[in-house]
N, C-alpha and C positions, 0 to 999 in steps of 0.2 A: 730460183737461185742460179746463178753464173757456173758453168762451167771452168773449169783452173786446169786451161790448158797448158799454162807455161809449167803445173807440179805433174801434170799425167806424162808432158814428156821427157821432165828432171825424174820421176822416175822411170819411166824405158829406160832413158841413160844408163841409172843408176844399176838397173838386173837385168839388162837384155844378155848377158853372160855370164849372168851367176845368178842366183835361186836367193828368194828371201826366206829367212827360215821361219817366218810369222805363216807363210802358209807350203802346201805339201805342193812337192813336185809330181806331176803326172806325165812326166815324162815315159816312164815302163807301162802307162795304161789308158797310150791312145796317143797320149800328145799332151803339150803341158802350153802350146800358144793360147789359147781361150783362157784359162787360167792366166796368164801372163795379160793378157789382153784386159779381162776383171781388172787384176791387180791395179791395172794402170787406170784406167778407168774410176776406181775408187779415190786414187790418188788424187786425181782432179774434181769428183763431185763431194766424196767427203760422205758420203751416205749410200747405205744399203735399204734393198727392200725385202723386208723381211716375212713376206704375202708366200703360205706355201704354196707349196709344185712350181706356181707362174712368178714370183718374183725372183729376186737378183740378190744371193746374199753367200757368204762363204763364215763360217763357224771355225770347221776344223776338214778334215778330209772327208770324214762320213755325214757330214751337218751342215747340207749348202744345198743350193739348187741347181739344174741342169745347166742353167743360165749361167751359170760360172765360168762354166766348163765345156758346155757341149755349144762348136761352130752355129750350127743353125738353131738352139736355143736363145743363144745371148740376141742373133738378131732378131727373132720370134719378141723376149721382150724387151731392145732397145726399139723397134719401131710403134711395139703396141704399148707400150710403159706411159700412163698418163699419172701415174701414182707416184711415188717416193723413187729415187733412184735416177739415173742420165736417163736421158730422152733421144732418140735417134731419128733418122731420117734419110732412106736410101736417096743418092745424090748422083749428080755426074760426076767424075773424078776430077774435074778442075774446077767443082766448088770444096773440094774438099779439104780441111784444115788441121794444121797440126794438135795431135791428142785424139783426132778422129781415128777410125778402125777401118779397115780396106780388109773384106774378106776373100778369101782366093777358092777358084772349083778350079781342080786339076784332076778330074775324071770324067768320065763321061755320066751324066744323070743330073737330077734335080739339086742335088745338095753338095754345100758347099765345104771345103776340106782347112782350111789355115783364118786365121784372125792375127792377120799383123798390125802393128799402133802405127799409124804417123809420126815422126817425128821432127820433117820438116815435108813440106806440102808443095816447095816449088814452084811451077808455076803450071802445074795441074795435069802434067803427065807422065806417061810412066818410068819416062828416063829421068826426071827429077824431082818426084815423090817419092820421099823415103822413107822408109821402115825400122821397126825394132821387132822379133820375135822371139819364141822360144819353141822350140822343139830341134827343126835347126838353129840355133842359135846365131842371133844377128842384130848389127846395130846400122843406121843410116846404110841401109839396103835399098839398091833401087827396086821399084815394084816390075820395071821392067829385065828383072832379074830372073827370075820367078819364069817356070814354065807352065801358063794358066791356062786353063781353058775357057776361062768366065773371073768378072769382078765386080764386086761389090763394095762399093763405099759407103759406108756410115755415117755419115755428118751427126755429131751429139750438137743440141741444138738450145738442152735445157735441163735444168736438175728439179725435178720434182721432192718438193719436202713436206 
């Protein structure tokens, strides 16, 4: 199934500065970008995976998966996700497309700290790939904004149904 990039980035648009009330803010408990990141993500494939521990699904706040919500989750199963659900694929940053996810490390260690959406892709660098996220809240953000130490793009590549 196609990916629907033009609804993953009408909605960034639509909540990169306000909360949808269909699902819970995690803002006070951790960070609420990965959540925002799902959201949009959902928007464009239309389908969840609803496989415990390892799949991709949000219920209610207590009835989801890590995937949802936790940075290095979601990319654990957008690259290994051969089932139901977006499909992903770590990329260089100037294959990367609007609806795609760009994840950011701003610490020192293995793992990685923010999931912001693309929202337009530019022409594959980081002063004109732009963003939507939530925690600090932001819309059409350059990635070369951001104080990173490391980055990761996501290319979703396909929806498994």
């Amino acid at each position: 199934m196609r990916y629907d990039r033009e609804s993953a980035v009408a909605y960034a648009n639509r909540w990169a500065y306000f909360r949808n009330p269909e699902f819970f803010d995690f803002s006070e408990l951790g960070g609420d970008c990965t959540n925002f990141a799902s959201q949009c993500l959902f928007a464009g494939s239309g389908v969840m995976n609803y496989t415990p521990i390892y799949g991709w699904y949000y219920i209610n706040a207590s009835n989801r998966t890590a995937s949802w919500t936790g940075v290095e989750f979601l990319y654990n199963f957008l690259v290994n996700n051969r089932g139901m659900g977006p499909q992903g694929e770590e990329v260089e940053l100037k294959r990367i497309m609007a609806g795609d996810i760009v994840q950011l490390k701003f610490k020192e260690g293995p793992d990685f700290n923010h999931s912001p959406v693309v929202v337009d892709a530019g022409d594959g660098t980081p002063d004109t790939v732009l963003v939507a996220a939530h925690s600090v809240d932001s819309n059409c953000r350059p990635i070369s904004s951001y104080s990173y130490r490391g980055i990761r793009p996501i290319h979703i590549f396909n929806v498994g149904t």
